[in-house]
N, C-alpha and C positions, 0 to 999 in steps of 0.2 A: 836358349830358345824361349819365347816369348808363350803366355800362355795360347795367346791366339795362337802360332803356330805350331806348338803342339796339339791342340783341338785338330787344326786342318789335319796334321800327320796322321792323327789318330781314324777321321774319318778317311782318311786317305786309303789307310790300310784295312778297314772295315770294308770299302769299296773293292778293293781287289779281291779281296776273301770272299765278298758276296757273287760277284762276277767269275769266280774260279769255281765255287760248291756250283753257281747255276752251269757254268759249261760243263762241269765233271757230270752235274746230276743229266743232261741233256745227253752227252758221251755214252753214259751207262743205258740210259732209256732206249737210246739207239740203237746200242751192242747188244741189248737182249731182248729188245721184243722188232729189231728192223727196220725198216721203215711201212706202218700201215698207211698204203696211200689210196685215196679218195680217188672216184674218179667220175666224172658227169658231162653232160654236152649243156649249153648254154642253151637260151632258144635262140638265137640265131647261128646256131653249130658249132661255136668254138670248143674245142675239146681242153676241161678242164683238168689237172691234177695237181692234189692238195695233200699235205700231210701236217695235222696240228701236232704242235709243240708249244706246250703252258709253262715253259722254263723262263723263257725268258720274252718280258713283254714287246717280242715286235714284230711285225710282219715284215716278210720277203715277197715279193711279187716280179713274175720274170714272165711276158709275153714275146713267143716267138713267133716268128712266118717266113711261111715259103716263099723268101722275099729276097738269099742271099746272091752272091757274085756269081752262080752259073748260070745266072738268069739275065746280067749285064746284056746289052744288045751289042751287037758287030760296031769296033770301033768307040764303045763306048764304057770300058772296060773300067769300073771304080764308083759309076751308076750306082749300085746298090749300097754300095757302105755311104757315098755320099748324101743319099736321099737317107739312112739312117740318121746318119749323123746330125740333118738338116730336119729331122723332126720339131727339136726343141729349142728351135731356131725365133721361132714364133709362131701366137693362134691366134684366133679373133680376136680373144681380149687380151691380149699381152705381149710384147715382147719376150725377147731372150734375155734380157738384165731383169724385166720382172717376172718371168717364170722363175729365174735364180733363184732369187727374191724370195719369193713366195713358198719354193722348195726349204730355204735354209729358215726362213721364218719360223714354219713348223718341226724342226728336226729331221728334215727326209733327205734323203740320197736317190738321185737318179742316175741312170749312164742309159745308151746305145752302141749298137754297133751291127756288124755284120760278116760272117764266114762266107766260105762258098756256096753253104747250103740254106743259111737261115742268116735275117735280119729277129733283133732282137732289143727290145727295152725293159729295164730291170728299175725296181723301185723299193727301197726300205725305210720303215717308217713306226714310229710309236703306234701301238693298237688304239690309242684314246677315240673314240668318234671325231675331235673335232680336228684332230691331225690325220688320223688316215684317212676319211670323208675328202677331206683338202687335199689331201695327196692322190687319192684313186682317181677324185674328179679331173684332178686336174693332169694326171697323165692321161686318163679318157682323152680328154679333149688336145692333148701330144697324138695318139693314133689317130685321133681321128679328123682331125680339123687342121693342121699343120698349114702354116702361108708362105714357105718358103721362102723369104723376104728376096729379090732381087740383090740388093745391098748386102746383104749376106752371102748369098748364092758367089759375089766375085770376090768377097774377103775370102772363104774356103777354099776356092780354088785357087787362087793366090797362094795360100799357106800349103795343100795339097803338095800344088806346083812344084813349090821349093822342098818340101818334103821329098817328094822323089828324085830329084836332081840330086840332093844328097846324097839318096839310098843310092842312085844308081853308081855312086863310086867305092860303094863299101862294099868288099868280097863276100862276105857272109849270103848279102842279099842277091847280089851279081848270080852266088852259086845257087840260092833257093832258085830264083825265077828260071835259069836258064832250064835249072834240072827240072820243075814245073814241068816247063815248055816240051822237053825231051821226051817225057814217058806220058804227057796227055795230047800232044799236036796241037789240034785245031779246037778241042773240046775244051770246052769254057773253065775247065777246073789249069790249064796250062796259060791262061791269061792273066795279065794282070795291069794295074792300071802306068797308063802313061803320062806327061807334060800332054800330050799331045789329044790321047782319049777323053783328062778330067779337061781340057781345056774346048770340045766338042761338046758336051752336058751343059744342057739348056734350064732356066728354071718350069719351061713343059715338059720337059724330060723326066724330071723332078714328081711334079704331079702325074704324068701319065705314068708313070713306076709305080706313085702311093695306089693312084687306083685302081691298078692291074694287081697287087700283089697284097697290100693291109688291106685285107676283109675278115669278116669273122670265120669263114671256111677255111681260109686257110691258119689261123690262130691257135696256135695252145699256149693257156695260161695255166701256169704252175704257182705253189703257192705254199711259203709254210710259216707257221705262227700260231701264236695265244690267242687262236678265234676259233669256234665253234663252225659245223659245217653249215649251218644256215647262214651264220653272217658272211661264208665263205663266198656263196652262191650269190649273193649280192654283191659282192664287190668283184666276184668275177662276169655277173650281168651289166653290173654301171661300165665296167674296162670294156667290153668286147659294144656295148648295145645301142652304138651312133654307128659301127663299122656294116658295111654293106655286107649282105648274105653270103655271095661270090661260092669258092670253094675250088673254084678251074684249077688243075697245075698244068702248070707248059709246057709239054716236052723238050728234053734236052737231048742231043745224039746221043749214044752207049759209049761208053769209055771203050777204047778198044786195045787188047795185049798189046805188047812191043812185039815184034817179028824179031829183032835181031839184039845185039849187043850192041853200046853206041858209045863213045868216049869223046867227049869234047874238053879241051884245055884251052882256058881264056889265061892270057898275060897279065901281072898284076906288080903293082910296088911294095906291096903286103910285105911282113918278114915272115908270112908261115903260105903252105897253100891250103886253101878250104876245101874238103871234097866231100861228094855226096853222092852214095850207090843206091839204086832203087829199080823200082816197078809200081804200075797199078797193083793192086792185092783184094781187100776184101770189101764190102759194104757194110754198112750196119746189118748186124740181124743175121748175119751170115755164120752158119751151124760152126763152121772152123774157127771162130772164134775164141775161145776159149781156150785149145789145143794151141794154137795160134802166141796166145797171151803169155801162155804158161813158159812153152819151147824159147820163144823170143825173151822172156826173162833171163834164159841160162844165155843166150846168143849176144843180146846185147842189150839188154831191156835191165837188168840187175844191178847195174852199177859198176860199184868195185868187187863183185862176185860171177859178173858175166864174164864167156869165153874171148871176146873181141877184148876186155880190159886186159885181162891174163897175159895176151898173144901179142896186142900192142902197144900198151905198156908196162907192165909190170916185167916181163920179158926182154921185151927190147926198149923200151921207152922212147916210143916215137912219136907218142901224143899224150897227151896232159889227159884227155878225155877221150872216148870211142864211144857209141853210143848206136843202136835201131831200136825201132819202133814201127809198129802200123796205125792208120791213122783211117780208121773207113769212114765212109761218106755214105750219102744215099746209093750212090754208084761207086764202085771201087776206088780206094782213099790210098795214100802211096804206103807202101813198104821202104824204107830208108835207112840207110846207114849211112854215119857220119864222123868225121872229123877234122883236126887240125892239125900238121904236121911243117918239122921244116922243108922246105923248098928242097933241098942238097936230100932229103928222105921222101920225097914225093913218091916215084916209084918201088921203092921198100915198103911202104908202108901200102900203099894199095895190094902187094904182091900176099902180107901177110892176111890183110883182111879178106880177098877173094878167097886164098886160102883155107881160111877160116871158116870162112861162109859152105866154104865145098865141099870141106868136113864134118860139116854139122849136118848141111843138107843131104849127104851119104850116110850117115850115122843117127843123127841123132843125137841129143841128150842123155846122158847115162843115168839109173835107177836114181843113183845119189843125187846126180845134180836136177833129175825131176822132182826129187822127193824135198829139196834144199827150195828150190824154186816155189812149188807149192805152199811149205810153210811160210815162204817169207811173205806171197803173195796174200794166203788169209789172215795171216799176222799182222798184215800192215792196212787190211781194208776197214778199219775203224778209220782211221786216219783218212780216206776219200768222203766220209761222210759225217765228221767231227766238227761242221761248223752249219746254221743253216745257209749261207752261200752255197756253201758246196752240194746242200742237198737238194738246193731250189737247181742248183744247175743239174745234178742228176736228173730231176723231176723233169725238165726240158727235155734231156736228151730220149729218156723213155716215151715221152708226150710226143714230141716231134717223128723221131724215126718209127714209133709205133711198137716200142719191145713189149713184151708183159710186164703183166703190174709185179710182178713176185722177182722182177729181172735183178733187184737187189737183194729181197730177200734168200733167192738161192746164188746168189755170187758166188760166198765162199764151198759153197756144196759143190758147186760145177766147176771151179778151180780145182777143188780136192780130189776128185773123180778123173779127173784127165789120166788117159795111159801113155807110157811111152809110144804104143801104136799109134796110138792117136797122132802125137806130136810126130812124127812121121809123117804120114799120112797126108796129115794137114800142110806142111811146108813142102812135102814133093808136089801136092795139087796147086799152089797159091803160088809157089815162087820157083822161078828157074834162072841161076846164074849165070845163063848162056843169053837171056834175054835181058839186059838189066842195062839200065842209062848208065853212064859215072860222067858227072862234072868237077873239077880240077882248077880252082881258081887259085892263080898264085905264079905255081911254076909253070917255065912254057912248055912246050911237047917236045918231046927225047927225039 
């Protein structure tokens, strides 16, 4: 080896060492004093939250709005993630090859996108004044000045197009959308886009969506980094302060229960079938929460320690994976259980997992396996907030749905505190397996 490239090795390895003490010492600062978060309104209302971190020099920047996909209009279902997507398309002064440009020039990262409940643009970036100045300004002027290009507008949907044409012969998705469809109806959370919907989205669609929904009212910017709260305040005034005041939200119908049990089997060339049991369940914010998290760890939420693993594989081995989860929204977010099985076990394996489920929902959790649950859940909550990605996206979710500021700081308290009543309690109010969708992609119907 040459001396130059021992030199490099050497800095090479000095580099990793320094990058590993800064995340360890950022990990530790976390684990014991929390997260202390900032919180202020802009003057034209965007509601800010901020938590500095001097470990490592960079800032995170994540602005959301009440901008997502249950806000699509009738028939025009993919609206909202498109006009995301179509932000950094182009502004007054730039295209989309020199916004690129001018991003990677200075070392920054950008993305967009959009869920059911919220559109969203994220930005990270060296603290230096003359890299983040360049980088806030000019995602400003991404919210707020966006030209849609025409010319753009039919390349997307173009690629869109084919994108879904795709998905729709893959089982996986076949199963999401149908099961969607089944436990929301008509409500915008059971929709999703078509060929036929992105191909109805106009470039005024585009604009009359930006100016209905990106204003500073409805805005929360979060934010963490090696900045002090004043410069904080500034760069969350320059982000939010060309957006118009606004603040409206639109009503959207009530999610409404299932009335009955409902089982549909789509035909498929698949060599497994995909299935998916569910319900509406809980919202953000909602007190059962946490009873909720815990119960559903031992049920299906733990991995290779939960009951559905146990009962479906490990036992019988009918699926490589089992898995539930809840998933709230502003409005009730699904309850789900899942997996993949062969065809020839289609029916066996649904028989063990209702089973299952009907057991648990009579029973309950036992001492051990609440108490097994509990640990593993505050043992492993370092690990949810261990990078600042992960904490700018916490910081979103408290910003947006509106929880308390302390909503992390007592996590593991409110984890550790749950009773087995509780977990009771909470799954006989939230869930009833007499009401519950099942989609079945793969095998046909018995």
């Amino acid at each position: 080896m040459t001396r130059q490239a021992r030199i490099a090795a050497q800095r090479a390895r000095l580099a990793v060492r320094v990058l590993f003490a800064a995340a360890l010492a950022l990990f530790t600062a976390v684990v014991q004093a929390a997260l202390p978060i900032e919180h202020w309104t802009t003057s034209n209302g965007a509601r800010v939250y901020f938590v500095r971190a001097d470990t490592i020099p960079m800032l995170d920047v994540r602005v959301d709005f009440d901008a997502g996909a249950r806000l699509d209009p009738a028939g025009k279902a993919g609206l909202a993630s498109l006009t995301a997507g179509m932000l950094d398309r182009g502004i007054e002064q730039a295209d989309e090859a020199q916004i690129a440009e001018r991003f990677a020039r200075i070392g920054a990262r950008h993305g967009a996108g959009a869920s059911d409940d919220r559109a969203n643009v994220s930005l990270r970036t060296l603290i230096g004044e003359r890299q983040a100045d360049e980088a806030v300004g000019l995602l400003a002027s991404i919210l707020a000045r966006p030209t849609f290009p025409e010319s753009v507008l039919l390349r997307e949907r173009q690629r869109i197009t084919q994108a879904l044409r795709e998905a729709e012969t893959k089982p996986e998705i076949i199963a999401q959308w149908t099961f969607d469809a089944m436990i929301y109806g008509s409500h915008p959370y059971g929709a999703h886009a078509t060929p036929a919907s992105i191909a109805a989205i106009s470039r005024d669609d585009l604009v009359a969506f930006h100016r209905a929904h990106y204003d500073a009212g409805n805005a929360v910017v979060s934010m963490i980094g090696a900045i002090d709260r004043s410069r904080a305040e500034r760069i969350a005034e320059r982000l939010v302060r060309d957006l118009p005041v606004g603040g409206g939200v639109e009503k959207v119908p009530d999610v409404k229960p299932l009335e009955r049990a409902d089982e549909r089997r789509i035909e498929h060339p698949a060599t497994q079938s995909h299935i998916l049991i569910g319900q509406p369940s809980i919202a953000r914010g909602d007190p059962d929460f946490f009873p909720l998290l815990v119960g559903n760890y031992v049920l299906g939420g733990g991995g290779f320690v939960s009951r559905l693993y146990e009962e479906v594989r490990e036992k019988r081995g009918l699926a490589y994976s089992v898995y539930s989860y809840f998933s709230p929204k502003l409005q009730p977010g699904p309850f789900t259980i899942g997996l993949q099985t062969k065809k020839e076990q289609t029916d066996v394996a649904l028989g063990v997992v209702r089973e299952t489920l009907d057991r648990f929902l009579a029973d309950g959790p036992t001492e051990q396996e609440l108490q097994a649950a509990k640990d593993n859940l505050v043992g492993g909550f370092a690990l949810r907030i261990d990078s600042n990605a992960k904490i700018v996206d916490n910081l979103a979710v408290i910003g947006f749905y509106r929880l308390p500021l302390d909503y992390l700081d007592r996590w593991t308290e409110r984890v550790d505190a749950v009773t087995l009543a509780q977990v009771r309690d909470a799954f006989a109010r939230v869930l009833d397996a007499k009401r519950m969708a099942t989609v079945v992609v793969g095998a046909p119907p018995p």
